[in-house]
N, C-alpha and C positions, 0 to 999 in steps of 0.2 A: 636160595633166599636166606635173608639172615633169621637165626631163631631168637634174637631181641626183640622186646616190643617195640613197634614202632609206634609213634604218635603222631600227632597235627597239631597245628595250630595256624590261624590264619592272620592276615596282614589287617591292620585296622586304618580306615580311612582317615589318614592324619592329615594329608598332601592335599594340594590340590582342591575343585573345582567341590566336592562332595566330602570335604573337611568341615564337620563344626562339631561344635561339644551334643548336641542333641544325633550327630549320625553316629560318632565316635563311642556314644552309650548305646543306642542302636545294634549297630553290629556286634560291642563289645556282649551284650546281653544275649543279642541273636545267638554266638558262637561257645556260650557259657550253656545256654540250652539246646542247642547240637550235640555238643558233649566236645567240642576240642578242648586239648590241654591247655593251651594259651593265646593269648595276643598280642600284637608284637605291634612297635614303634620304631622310626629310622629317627635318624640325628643328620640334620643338617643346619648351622646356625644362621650364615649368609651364602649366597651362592653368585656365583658371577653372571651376568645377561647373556655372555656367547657359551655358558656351559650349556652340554646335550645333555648330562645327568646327572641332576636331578631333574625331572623333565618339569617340575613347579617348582618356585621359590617360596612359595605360601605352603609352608609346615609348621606347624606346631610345636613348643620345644617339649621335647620327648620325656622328662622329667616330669614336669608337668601334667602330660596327656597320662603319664602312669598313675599319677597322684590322685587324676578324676576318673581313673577306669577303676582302679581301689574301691573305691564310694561307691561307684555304681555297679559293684558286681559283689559276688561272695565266697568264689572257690578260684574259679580259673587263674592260671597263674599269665602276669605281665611282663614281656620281656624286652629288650634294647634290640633293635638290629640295624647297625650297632650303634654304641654310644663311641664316638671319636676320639679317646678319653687323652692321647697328648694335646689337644687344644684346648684341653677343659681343668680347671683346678682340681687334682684329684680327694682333697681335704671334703672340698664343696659335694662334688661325689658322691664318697663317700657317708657324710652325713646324711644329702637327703636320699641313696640309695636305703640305707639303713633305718631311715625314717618310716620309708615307704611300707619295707617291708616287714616292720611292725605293725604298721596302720594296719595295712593287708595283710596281717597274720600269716605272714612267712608264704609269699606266692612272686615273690622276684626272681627274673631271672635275668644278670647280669650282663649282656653282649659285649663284647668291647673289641677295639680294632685301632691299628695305626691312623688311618685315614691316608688320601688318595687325592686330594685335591687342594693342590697348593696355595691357590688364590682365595680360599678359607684361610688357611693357614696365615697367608701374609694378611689378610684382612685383621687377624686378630694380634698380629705381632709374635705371633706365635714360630721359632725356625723349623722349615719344614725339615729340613734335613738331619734333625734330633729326636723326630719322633719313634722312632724305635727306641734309643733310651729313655727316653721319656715314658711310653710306653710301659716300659720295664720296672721302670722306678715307682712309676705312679699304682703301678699293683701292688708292688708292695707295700707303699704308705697305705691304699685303702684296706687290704688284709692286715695290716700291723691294725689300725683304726678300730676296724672291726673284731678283733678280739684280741688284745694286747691295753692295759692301762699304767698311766704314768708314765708314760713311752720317752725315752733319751735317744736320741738320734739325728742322724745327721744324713742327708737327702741332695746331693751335690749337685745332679741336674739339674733339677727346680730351684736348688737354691734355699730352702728349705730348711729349718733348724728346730729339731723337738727339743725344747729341756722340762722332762714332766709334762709331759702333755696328756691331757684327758680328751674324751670325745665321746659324749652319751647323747642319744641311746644308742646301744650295740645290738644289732640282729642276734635274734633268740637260737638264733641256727645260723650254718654256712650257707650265706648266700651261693646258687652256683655262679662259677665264671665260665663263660662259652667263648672262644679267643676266634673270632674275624680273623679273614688273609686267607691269599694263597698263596705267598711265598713259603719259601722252608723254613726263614726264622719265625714266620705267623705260624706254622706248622709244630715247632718244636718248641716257642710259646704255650700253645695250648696244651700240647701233653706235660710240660713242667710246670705250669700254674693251673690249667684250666682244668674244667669238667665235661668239656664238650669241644668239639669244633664248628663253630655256622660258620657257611659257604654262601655263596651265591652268585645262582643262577650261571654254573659249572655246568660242560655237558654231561651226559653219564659217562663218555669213556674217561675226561678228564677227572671226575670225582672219583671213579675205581684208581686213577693211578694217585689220586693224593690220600686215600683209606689206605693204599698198602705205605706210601709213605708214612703216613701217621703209625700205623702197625710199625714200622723200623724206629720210630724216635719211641715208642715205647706209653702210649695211651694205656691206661686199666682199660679190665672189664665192663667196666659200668658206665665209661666213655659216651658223652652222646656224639652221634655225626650227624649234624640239622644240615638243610639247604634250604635255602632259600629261592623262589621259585615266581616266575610274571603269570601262572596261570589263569588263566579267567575260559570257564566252562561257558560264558554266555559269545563268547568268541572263538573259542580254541576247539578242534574237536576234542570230545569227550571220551572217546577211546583212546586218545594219540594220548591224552592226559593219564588216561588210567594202565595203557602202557609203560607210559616215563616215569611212573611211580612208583611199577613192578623194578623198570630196571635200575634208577636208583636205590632201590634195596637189595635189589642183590649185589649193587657197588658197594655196600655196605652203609650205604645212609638207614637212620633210624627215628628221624625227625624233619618233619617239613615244615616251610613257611609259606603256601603262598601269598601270593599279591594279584587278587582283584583288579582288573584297570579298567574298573568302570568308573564312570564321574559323575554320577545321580547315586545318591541314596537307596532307592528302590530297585536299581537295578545290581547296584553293591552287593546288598541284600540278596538277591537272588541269584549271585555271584558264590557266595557264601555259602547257601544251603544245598546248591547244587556241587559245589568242593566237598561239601558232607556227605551227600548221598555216591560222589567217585571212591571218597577213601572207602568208603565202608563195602563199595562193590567190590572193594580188591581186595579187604581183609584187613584193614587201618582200621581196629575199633575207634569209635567215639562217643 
């Protein structure tokens, strides 16, 4: 078993059917006094009618829902999984990520990821086939944004041109960045930029062989490895759960996400607090 602390955090009802801003403070509250570490948002802006997943087209845009779980909480930290960030202006980003987590007193946390679904992509004129640089460049403008001023630079992908450029407010701290993917460049991404790596919904043997991967591109110590996960204890058995979360730790995962797939509020709910009472049977403080 690994001897890093592991933590939780669970999925907040953004999607779907048991999506509104009165469930969305709900749960976010519910899981603030459980004691998990955070809650977490997906990013998808348009989705096509014959996609299988995202299984709703009715989401929330993720910036946003972080903006009102800010307000409505006071510790627990909010984070992206993930924000698709080559379809997204990374300037734009950058400002309201940095906004946010002054509002919130430094509790963002960062997901970010190529993305995966191309008829997004053309929807927004966006070329799919560039988002890896894209990807690449667009961290760096938000890390230059975020602690760098009067910035000169020149940003080729995007197209891009700083002469002097300012951009306040700047996060009081390093936001973390947690790099999406399971490719080797999303792999070797996260250890040269990130602070973490989210996965998801990886089996255990496959997430042991992408930790020893990550171990060869050369991750720090203090590395997180999250997964992301479809659990729901009001469907799944609750052993088989509290098994898969012993053996993702000892793949070396150190951070979970589940996701709830229930679509009533009340039963979300009881979705949630029954994820609290599995980590804590397995030694997951919360």
């Amino acid at each position: 078993m690994s001897t890093k602390l592991v933590t939780a955090g669970i999925h907040l009802p953004q999607a779907g059917p048991a999506a509104s801003g009165e469930a969305i403070t709900q749960v976010a509250q519910l899981a603030e006094n459980l004691g998990f570490s955070d809650v977490w948002v997906s990013d998808h802006l348009v989705i096509p009618s014959t996609s299988k997943y995202p299984p709703s087209a009715y989401i929330y845009e993720p910036l946003a829902v972080m903006a009102w779980v800010a307000a409505k909480t006071t510790k627990i930290r909010i984070g992206t999984t993930v924000i698709v960030l080559p379809m997204r202006n990374p300037i734009v980003i950058a400002k309201s990520l940095a906004s946010i987590d002054k509002l919130s007193a430094g509790r963002i946390i960062f997901g970010t990821a190529a993305g995966w679904l191309k008829e997004e992509f053309d929807a927004l004129g966006i070329p799919f086939e560039e988002r890896g640089p894209r990807t690449d460049e667009a961290i760096e403008i938000i890390q230059r944004l975020w602690t760098d001023d009067h910035i000169t630079a020149s940003f080729p992908v995007h197209g891009a041109e700083f002469v002097n450029i300012r951009s306040k407010p700047q996060p009081d701290r390093e936001i973390p960045i947690w790099i999406g993917g399971h490719a080797d460049v999303a792999l070797r991404r996260a250890c040269r930029v990130g602070k973490g790596w989210h996965g998801g919904f990886l089996s255990i043997a496959d997430t042991s062989d992408t930790v020893k991967k990550l171990k060869e591109f050369g991750h720090n110590d203090e590395f997180v490895i999250s997964m992301r996960t479809n659990w729901d204890p009001l469907e799944d058995d609750p052993d088989r759960i509290m098994s898969e979360i012993e053996g993702y730790i000892h793949a070396g995962v150190t951070h979970f996400v589940p996701e709830p797939r229930q679509r009533d509020l009340d039963n979300y709910k009881r979705s949630v607090e029954t994820l609290a009472h599995l980590f804590n049977q397995v030694g997951v403080p919360l």
